[in-house]
LOKOLDO-375569 format. One record per residue: x, y, z of N, C-alpha, C in turn; residue in three letters. Coordinates in pm, whole numbers, plus 32768, in hexadecimal, padded with zeros to 4 digits. Layout:
XYZXYZXYZALA...
//
This chain:
80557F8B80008000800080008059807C8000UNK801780D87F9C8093815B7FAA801381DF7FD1UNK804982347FFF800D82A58025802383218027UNK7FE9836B7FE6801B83EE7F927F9484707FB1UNK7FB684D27FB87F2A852F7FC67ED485587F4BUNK7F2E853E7E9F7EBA858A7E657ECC85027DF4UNK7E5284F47DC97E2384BF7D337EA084BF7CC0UNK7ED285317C9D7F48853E7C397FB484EC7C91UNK7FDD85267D05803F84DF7D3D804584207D43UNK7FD884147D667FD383577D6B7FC083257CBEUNK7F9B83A77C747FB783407BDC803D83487BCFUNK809683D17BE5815F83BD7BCF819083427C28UNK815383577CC1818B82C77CFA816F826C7CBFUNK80F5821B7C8280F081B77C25811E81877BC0UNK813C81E27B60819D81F07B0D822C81EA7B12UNK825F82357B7782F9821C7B858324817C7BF1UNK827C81897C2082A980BB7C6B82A580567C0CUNK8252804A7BA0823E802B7B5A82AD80077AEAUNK82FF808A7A93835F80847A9A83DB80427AC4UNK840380687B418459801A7B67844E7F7B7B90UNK83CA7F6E7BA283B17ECD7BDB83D67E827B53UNK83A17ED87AAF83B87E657A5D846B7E697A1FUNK84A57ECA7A4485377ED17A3485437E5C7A9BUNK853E7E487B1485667DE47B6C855B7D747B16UNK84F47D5E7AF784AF7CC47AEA84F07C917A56UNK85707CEF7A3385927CAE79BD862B7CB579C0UNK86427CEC7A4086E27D237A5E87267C5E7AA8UNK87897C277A8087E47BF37ACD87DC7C0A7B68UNK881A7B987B85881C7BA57C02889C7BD87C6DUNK89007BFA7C0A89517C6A7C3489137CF67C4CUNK89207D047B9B88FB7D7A7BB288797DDB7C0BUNK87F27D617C11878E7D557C6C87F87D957D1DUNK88247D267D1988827D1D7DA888A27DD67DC4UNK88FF7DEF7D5789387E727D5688DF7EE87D8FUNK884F7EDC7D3087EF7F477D1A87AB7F367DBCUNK87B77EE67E0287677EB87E8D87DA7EF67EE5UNK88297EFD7EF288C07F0D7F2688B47FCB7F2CUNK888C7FE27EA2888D80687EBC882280B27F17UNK87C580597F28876880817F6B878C80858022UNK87DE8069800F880F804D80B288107FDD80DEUNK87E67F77809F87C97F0C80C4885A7E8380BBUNK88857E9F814F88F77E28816E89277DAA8134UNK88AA7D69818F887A7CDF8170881E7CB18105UNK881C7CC5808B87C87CA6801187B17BFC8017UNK87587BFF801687017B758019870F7B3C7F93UNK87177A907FBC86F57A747F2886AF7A737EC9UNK86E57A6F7E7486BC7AD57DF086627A7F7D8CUNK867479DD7D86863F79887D5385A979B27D19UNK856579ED7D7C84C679E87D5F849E7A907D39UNK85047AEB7D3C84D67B9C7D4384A97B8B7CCCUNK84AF7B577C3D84AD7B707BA284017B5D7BA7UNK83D27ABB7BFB83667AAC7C1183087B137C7FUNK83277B487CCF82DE7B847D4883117C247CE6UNK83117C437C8283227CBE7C6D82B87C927BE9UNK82CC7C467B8C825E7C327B6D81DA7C207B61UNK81B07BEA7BD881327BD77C3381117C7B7C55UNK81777CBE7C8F81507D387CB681117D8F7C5FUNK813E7D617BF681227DC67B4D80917D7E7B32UNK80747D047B4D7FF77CD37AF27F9D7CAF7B61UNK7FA67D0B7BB67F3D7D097C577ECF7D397BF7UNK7E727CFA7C217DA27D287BF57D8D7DA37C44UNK7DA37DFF7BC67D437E717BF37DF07EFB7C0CUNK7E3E7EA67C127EE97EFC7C1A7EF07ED57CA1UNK7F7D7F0E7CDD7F7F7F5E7D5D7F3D7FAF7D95UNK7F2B7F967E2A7EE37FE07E507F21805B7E82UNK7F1680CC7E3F7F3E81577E3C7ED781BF7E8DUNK7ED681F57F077E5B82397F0D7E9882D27F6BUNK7E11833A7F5A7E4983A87F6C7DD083C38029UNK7E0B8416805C7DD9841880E77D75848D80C5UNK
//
């Protein structure tokens, strides 16, 4: 769930998650590794299943759920 205050704003968040989820889901698992790494993230988990769970994320019924307060 993401949360944003206006209408325009949660369609750019959708779009730029969107975005990057399907760059993930086609990136190696280095370079995957790398792009997680930059995020701050230490301990990167295995990577085996992200191509699938980033895919799923993209072909969720109905999208992500994006909503504004």
């Amino acid at each position: 769930l993401c949360v944003t205050y206006t209408k325009a704003a949660a369609a750019e968040m959708q779009a730029r998650l969107f975005q990057q989820l399907g760059r993930w889901a086609v990136m190696d698992d280095r370079e995957l590794e790398a792009e997680l790494q930059k995020l701050g993230d230490e301990q990167v988990p295995d990577l085996s299943k992200a191509p699938r769970l980033f895919a799923r994320a993209l072909e969720t019924p109905g999208g992500l759920k994006i909503q504004t307060i």
